[in-house]
C-alpha positions in Angstrom: 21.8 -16.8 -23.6 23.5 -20.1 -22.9 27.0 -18.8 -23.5 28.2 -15.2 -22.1 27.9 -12.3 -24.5 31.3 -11.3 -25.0 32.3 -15.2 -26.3 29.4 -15.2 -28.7 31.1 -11.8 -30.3 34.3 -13.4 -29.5 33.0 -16.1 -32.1 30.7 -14.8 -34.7 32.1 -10.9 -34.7 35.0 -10.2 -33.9 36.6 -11.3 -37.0 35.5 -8.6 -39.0 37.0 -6.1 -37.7 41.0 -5.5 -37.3 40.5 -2.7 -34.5 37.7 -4.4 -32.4 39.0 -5.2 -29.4 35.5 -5.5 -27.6 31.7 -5.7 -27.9 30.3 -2.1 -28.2 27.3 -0.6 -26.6 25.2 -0.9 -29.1 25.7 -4.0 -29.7 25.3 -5.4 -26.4 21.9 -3.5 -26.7 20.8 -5.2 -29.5 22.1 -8.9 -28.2 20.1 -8.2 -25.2 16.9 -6.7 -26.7 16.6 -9.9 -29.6 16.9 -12.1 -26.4 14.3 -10.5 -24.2 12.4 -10.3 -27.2 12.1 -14.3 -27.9 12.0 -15.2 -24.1 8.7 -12.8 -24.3 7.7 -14.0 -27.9 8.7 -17.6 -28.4 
């Protein structure tokens, strides 16, 4: 990723959610796992 995880959720998630106050597991996971997936891929 060019920026860090936790500002791209800062930017495109975060906002839909009242109670989020930070990325979860899971999505960390899935962040990760679309990333290694196009370095491999693309």
């Amino acid at each position: 990723m060019l920026i860090k995880p936790s500002v791209f959720w800062l930017i495109t998630e975060s906002w839909k959610s009242n109670d989020a106050t930070e990325l979860s597991g899971l999505y960390l996971f899935s962040l990760e796992s679309v990333g290694a997936f196009f370095q491999v891929w693309v």
